[in-house]
C-alpha positions in Angstrom: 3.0 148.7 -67.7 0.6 146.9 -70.1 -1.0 149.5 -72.3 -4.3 148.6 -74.0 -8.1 149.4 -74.5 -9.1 145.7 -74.5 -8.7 142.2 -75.8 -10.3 140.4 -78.7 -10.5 136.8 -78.8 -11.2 134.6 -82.2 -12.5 130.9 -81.4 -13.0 129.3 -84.9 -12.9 125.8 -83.3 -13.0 124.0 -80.0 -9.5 122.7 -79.0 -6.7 123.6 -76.7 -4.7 126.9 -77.9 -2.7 129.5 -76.3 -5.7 132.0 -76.8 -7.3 130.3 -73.9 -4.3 131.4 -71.6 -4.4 135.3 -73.1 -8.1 135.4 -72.4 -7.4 134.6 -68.8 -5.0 137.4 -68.8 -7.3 139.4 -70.1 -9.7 138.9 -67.4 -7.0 138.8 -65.0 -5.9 142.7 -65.8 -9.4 143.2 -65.6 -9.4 144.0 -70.0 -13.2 144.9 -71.5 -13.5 141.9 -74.3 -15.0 141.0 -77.2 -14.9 137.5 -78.2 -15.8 136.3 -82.0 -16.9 132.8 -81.3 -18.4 130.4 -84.3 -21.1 129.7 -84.7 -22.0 125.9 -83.4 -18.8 125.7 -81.3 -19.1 125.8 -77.4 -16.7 127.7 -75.1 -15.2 125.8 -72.9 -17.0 125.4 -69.1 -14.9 128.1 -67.7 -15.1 130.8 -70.2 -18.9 130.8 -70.3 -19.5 131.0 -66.6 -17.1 133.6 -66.6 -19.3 135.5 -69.6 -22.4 134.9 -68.0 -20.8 136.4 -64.7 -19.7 139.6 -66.5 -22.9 140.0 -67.4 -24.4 140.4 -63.8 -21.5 142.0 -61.8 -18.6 144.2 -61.9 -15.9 141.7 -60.6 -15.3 140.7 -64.3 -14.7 143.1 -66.9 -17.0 143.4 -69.9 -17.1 140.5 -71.8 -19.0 141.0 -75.6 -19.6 137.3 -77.3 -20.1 138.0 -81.6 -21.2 134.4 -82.7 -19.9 134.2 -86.6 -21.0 132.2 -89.4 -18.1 133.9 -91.9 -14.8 136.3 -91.4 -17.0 138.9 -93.8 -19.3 139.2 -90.1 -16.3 139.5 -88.2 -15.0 142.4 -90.5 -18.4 144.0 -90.4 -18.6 143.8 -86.9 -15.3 146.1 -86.2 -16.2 148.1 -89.4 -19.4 149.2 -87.5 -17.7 149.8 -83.8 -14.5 151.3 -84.7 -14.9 154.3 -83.2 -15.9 152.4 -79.8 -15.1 148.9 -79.8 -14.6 148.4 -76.3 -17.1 150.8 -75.0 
């Protein structure tokens, strides 16, 4: 039995990458997220409806997009939610 909080996804660039296939297992187990996306860089299609979905139901798990200009944000960013990342 998988046992985790959540998942956090980094997407520094747009191209094909295994992360894609361990965010659809996130969402798949049904895994709150937060996703540290660049800024300027577009998720693909699938990812953003799925975002946008989370958003407005409770079939997807919930889904938290950071857009990034630097990794100093990123660190920032768990620095300030450590205590409750996922919540």
């Amino acid at each position: 039995m998988l046992d985790t909080k959540g998942h956090i996804f980094f997407y520094p660039e747009r191209k094909p990458a295994s992360t894609l296939v361990e965010v659809g297992m996130a969402l798949a187990l049904g895994l709150p997220s937060v996703w540290f996306v660049k800024e300027g860089v577009k998720l693909p299609f699938l990812l953003r409806q799925a975002w946008q979905h989370s958003n407005r139901s409770s079939e997807l798990p919930r889904i938290v997009v950071h857009r990034y200009r630097d990794l100093d944000e990123i660190s920032l960013f768990i620095s300030d939610r450590k205590d409750n990342f996922f919540g």
